[in-house]
C-alpha positions in Angstrom: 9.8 26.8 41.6 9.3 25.0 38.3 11.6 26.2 35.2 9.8 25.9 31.6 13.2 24.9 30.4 13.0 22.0 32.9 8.9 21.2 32.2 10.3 20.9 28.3 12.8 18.4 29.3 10.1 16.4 31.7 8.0 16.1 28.3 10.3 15.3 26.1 11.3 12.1 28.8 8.3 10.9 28.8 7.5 11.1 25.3 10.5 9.5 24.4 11.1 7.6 27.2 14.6 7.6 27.7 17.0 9.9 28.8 19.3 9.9 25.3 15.7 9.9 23.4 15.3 12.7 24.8 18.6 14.4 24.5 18.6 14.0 20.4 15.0 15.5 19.8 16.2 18.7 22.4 19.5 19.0 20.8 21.5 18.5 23.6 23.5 15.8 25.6 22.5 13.3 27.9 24.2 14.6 31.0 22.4 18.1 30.6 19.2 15.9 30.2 19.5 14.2 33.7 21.0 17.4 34.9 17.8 19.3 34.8 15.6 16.4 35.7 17.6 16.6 39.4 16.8 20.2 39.4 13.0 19.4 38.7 12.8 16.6 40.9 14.3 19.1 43.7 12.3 21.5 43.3 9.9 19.5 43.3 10.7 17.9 46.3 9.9 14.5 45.5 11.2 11.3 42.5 9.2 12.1 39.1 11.2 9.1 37.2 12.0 5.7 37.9 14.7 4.0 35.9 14.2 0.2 36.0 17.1 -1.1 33.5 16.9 0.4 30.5 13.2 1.6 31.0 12.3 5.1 31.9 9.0 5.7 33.4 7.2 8.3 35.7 5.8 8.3 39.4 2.2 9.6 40.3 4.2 13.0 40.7 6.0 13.0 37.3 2.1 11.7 35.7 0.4 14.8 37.3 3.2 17.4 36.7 3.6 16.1 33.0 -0.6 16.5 32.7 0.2 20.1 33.5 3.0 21.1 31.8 1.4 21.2 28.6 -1.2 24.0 29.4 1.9 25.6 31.6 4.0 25.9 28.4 1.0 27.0 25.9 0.5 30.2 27.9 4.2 30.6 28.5 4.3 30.5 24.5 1.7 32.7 24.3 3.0 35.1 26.5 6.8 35.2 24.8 5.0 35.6 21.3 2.4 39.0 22.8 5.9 40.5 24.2 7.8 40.0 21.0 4.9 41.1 18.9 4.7 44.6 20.6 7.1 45.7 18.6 4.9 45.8 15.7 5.8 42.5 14.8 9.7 43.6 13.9 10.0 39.8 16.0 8.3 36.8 16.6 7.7 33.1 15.6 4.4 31.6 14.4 4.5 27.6 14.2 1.9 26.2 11.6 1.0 22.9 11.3 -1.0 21.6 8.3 -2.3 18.5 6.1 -0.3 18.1 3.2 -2.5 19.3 0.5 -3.0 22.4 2.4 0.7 22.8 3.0 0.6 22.6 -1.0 -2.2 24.5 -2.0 -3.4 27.2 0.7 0.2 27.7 2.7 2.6 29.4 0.1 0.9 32.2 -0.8 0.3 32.6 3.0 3.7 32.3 4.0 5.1 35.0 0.7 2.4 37.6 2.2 3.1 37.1 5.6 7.0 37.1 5.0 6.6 40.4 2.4 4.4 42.4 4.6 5.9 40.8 8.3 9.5 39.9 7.7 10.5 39.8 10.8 8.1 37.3 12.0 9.4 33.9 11.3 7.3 31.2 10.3 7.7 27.3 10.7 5.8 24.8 9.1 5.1 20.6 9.5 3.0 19.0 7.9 0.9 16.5 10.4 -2.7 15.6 9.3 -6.4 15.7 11.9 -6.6 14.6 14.5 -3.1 14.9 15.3 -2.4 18.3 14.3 -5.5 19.5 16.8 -3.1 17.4 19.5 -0.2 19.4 18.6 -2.2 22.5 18.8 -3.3 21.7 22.6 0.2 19.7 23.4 1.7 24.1 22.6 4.1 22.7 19.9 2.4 25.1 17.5 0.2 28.0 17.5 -2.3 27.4 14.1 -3.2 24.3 13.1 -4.8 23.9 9.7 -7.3 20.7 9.4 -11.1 20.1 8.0 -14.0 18.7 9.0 -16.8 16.5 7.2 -20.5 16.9 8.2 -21.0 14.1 9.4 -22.2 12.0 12.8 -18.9 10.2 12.6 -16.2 13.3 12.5 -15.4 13.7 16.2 -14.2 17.4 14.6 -18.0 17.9 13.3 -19.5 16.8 16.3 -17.8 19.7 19.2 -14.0 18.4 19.5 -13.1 21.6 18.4 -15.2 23.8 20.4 -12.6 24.8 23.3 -10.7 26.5 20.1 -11.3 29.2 17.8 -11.9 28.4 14.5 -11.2 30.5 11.6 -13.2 29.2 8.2 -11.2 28.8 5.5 -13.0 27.5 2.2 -15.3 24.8 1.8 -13.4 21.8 -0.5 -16.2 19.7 -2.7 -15.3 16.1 -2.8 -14.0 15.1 -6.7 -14.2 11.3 -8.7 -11.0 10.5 -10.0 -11.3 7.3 -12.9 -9.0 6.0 -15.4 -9.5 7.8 -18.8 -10.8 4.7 -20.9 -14.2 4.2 -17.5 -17.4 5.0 -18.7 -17.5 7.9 -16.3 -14.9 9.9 -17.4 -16.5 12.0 -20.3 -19.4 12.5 -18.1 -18.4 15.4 -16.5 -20.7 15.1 -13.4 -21.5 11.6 -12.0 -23.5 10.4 -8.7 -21.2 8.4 -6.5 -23.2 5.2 -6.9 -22.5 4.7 -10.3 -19.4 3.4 -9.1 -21.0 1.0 -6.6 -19.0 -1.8 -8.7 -15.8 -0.4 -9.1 -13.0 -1.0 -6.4 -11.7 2.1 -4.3 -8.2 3.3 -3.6 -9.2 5.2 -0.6 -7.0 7.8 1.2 -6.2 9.1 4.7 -7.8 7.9 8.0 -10.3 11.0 8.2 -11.4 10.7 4.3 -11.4 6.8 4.2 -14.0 7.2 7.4 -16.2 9.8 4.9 -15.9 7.9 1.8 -17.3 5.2 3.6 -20.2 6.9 5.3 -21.0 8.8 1.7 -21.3 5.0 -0.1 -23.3 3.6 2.4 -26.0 6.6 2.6 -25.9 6.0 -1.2 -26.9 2.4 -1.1 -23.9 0.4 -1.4 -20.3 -0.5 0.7 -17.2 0.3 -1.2 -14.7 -2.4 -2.3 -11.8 -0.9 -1.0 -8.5 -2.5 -2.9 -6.3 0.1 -1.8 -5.7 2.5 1.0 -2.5 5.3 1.1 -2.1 8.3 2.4 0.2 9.3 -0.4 -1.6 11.1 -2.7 0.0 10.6 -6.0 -0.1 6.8 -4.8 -3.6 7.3 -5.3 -4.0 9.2 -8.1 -0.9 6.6 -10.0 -3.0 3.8 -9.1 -6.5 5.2 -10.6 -4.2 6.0 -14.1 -2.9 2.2 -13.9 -6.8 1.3 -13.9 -7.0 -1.2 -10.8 -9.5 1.5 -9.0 -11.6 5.0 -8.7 -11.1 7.5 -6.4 -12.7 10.0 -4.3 -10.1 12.7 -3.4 -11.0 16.4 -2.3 -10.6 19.3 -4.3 -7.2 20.3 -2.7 -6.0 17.1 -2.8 -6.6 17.1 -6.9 -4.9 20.4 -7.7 -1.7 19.5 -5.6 -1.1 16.7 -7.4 -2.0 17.6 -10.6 -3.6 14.2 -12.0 -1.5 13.1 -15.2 -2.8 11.7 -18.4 -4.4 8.5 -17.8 -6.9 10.0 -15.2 -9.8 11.7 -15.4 -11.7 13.9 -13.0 -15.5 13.9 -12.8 -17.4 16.3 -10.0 -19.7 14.0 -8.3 -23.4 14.8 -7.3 -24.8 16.1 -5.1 -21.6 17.3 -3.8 -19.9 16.7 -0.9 -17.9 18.9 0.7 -15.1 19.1 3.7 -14.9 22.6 5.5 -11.2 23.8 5.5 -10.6 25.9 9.1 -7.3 27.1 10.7 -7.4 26.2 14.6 -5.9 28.2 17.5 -6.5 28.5 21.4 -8.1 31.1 22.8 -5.5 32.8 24.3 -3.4 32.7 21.5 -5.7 34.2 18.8 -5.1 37.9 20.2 -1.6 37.1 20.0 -0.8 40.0 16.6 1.6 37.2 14.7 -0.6 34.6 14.6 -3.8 37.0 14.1 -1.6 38.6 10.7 -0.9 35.0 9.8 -4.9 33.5 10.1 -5.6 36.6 7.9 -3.1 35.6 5.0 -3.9 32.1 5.5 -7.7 33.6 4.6 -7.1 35.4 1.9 -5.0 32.5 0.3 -8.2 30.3 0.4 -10.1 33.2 -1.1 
């Protein structure tokens, strides 16, 4: 019989791929890593790891079991969290993942509700951006993951790679120009995005550099894109030094406050990203992480 305790070891061999690897992101020591991996490979009655010098990898056996230990350990998750929510959520643990500006802007009210009215319930947060949060969300190393979604033929999100989860809508997040204070643009108030067909860009993460794109081209032009960071006041300092514009969600504008130097223009017609907190299925009944979508809800509102 297969232990959870050992199917979390099995993952975090692989994933690391080494036995000390492995060891320091459990919290443990080597010898109790390659202790449990005997006791999964006897019960499972056959090698799942092949150590070829100081390589690690798996056999067919380890592959398949690994595949399946993911969906094993979600459900065990979201059985451990129903049990310790009967109590009327006296216990529990919710893990939340979110994109930064989220974590900045929508999260801490969340979290002061959820901890005032639910203080028993303990809540952890990472930040990790779409599509990898989503991943995290199937892998079972968290229970709600916050992300967003453009309309758009190129978001995998927009076009069904959430639909095996249940999406909760958050707040729709209108797409702002950020310029420095002395470009034409900036006392305009409301601009269309291809009056800066001749400025350069300072484009920001994967997702929004992908949309920026797509929004430049259906309005007649490619951006020069200079720059590309996922740090946002990277962005926003390099618009105020004047080598760029920028196209930056609202969220992303409010958390970092733009300085003096910059100034922010809404752009027409808008554009928007839709903001939705993501869980499976079978954890959405679960009563921690249904009290925690709801704060997360009326945050956004």
């Amino acid at each position: 019989m297969f232990e959870a305790r050992h199917l979390r070891v099995l993952r975090a061999v692989a994933a690391t791929g080494s036995y000390s690897a492995a060891a320091r992101e459990l919290g443990c020591t080597q010898p109790a890593v390659s202790q449990q991996m005997k006791a999964l490979e006897q019960a499972a009655g056959t090698p799942l790891l092949v150590r070829t010098g100081r390589e690690t990898r798996l056999t067919q056996a380890g592959e398949a079991l690994v595949r399946h230990a993911a969906g094993i350990l979600a459900g065990l998750t979201a059985a451990e969290e129903e049990v310790a929510a009967i109590a009327g959520l006296r216990a529990g643990r919710v893990r939340l993942v979110s994109f930064p500006s989220g974590s900045s802007m929508l999260v801490p009210a969340a979290l002061a509700a959820m901890r005032e009215e639910h203080p028993g319930t303990r809540v952890q947060l990472v930040d990790a951006e779409p599509p990898r949060s989503v991943e995290m969300l199937r892998e079972g190393d968290c229970e709600i993951a916050l992300a967003f979604r453009y309309e758009s033929p190129r978001d995998p999100a927009a076009a069904g790679e959430w639909d095996d989860l249940v999406v909760r809508p958050l707040r729709s997040d209108p797409l702002l120009g950020l310029v420095p204070e002395g470009h034409p643009a900036a006392a305009a108030g409301k601009i269309a995005i291809e009056d800066l067909s001749d400025d350069p860009w300072i484009a920001g993460c994967p997702r929004c550099r992908t949309h920026l794109v797509e929004v430049c081209e259906r309005a007649g032009f490619a951006p020069r894109i200079d720059f590309a960071t996922d740090d946002l006041p990277a962005v926003v300092g390099l618009v105020g030094a004047g080598l760029g514009v920028a196209a930056l969600p609202e969220l992303a504008v409010s958390a970092v406050r733009p300085p003096e130097g910059v100034a922010v223009v809404r752009i027409a017609p808008a554009v928007e990203r839709e903001v939705v907190a993501l869980t499976l299925p079978d954890l959405a009944g679960v009563p921690a992480v249904d009290a925690m979508l709801a704060k997360l809800a009326e945050a956004a509102a």
